[in-house]
C-alpha positions in Angstrom: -0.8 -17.9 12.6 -3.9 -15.7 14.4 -7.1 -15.7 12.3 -7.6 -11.5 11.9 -10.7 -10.0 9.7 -9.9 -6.7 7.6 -10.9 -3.9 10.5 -10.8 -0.3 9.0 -8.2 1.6 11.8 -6.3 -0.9 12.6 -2.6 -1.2 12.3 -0.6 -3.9 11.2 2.9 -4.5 11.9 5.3 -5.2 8.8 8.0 -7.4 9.1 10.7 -6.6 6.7 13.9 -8.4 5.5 13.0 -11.2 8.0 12.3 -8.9 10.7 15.8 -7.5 10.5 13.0 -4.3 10.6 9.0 -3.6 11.6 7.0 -1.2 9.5 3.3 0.0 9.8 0.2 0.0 7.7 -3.4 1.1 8.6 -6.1 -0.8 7.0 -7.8 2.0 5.7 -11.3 0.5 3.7 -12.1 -1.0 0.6 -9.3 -3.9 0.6 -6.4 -0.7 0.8 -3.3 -0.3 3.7 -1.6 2.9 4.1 2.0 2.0 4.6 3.9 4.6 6.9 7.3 6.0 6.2 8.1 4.7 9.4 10.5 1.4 10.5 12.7 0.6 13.9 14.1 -2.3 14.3 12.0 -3.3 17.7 8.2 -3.3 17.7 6.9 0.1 17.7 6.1 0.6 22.0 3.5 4.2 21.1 1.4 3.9 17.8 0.6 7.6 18.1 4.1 8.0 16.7 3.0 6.7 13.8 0.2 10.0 13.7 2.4 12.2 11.9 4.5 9.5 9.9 4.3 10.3 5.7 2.1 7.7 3.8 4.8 6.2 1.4 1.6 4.3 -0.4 -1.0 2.6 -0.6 -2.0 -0.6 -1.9 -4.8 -3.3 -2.1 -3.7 -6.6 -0.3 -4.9 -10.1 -0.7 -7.3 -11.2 1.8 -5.3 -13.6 3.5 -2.5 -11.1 4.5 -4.3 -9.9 6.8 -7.2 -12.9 7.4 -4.0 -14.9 8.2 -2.4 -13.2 10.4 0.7 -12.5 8.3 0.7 -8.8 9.2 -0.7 -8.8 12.8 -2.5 -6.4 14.2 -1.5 -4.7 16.8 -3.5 -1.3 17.9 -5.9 1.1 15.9 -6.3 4.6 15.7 -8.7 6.8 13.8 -8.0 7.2 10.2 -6.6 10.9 8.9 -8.6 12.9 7.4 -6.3 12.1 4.2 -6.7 8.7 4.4 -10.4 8.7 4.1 -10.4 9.7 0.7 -9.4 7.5 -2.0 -7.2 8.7 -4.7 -7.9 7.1 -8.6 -5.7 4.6 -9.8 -5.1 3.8 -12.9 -5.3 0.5 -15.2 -2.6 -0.4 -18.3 -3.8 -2.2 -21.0 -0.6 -3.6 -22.6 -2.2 -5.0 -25.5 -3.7 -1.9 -26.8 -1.5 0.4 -25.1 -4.4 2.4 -23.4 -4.3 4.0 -20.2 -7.7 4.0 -17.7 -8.5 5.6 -14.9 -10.2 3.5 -11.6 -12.6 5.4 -9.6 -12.2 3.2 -6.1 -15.2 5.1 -4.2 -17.6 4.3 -7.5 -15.9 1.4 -8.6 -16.2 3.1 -12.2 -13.9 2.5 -14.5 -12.8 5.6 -17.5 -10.7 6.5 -20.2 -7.6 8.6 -19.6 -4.3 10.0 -20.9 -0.8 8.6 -19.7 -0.5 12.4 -18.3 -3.6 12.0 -16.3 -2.2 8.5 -14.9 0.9 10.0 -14.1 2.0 9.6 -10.3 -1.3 7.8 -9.5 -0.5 3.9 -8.0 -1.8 1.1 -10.5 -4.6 -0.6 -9.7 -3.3 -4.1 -8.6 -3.6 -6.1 -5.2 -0.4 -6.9 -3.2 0.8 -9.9 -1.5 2.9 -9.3 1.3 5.8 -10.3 0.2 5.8 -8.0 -2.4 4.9 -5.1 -0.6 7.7 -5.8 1.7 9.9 -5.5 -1.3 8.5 -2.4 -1.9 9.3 -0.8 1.4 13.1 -2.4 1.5 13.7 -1.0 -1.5 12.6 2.4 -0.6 14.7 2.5 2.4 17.6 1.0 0.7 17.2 3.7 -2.2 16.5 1.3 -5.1 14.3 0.8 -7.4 11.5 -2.2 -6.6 11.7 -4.8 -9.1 7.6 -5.1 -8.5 7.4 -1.2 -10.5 9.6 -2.0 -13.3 6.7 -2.0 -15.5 5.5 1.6 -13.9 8.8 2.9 -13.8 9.0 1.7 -17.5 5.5 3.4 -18.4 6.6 6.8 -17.0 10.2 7.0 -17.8 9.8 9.9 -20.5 
């Protein structure tokens, strides 16, 4: 595999189900990739289609997903203004049962209610493989078996 470093912009091309489909990310700072709502079953020929695609999430990857050339990259284009900004995230303690929220721009790291947490993604860093079961399952409708702990959290 190709030796890549982390470049904020670019885009990565997502093999999913063993390339039966290609989805998109956009390495977007701090460790993160925006994934798109966005998949075709041939390599994507015009990455300004992805300009208007829906951010389904964002995660922080492990280095070598993208160091490795696992995802390759294959264009950039200039981050949204949405995507420049980084949303919390929050941290579960499961042996006390607290909640916390994770300032990513500060790095700072607070209290916070389950109700504050709510809808925010957990502060955890991906491997590919498992953020390729995230995006199956999306398009195939079912739960991810990587969120039953956050779907278990926030089921009330």
């Amino acid at each position: 595999m190709k030796r890549q470093k982390y470049t904020i912009g670019s885009i990565v091309e997502i093999p999913v189900n063993n390339g039966e489909y290609y989805c998109y990310g956009q390495l977007i700072g701090h460790g993160e990739c925006a994934v798109f709502d966005y998949r075709s079953s041939q390599p994507i020929p015009d990455l300004s289609a992805l300009n208007n695609a829906r951010v389904l999430f964002r995660v922080c990857l492990y280095r070598h997903v993208i160091g490795s050339g696992e995802w390759l990259k294959i264009g950039k284009l200039p981050l949204r203004e949405e995507l420049k900004l980084f949303p919390d995230q929050y941290i579960y303690h499961d042996w006390d049962k607290k909640f916390f929220l994770y300032k990513v721009e500060s790095g700072e790291i607070i209290p916070a209610s389950k109700n504050l947490c709510r809808n925010l993604e957990r502060c955890a860093v991906w491997d590919s493989k498992h953020v390729e079961d995230r995006i199956s399952s999306h398009f195939n409708n079912v739960p991810c078996i990587w969120m039953k702990e956050d779907y278990e959290l926030f089921s009330d």
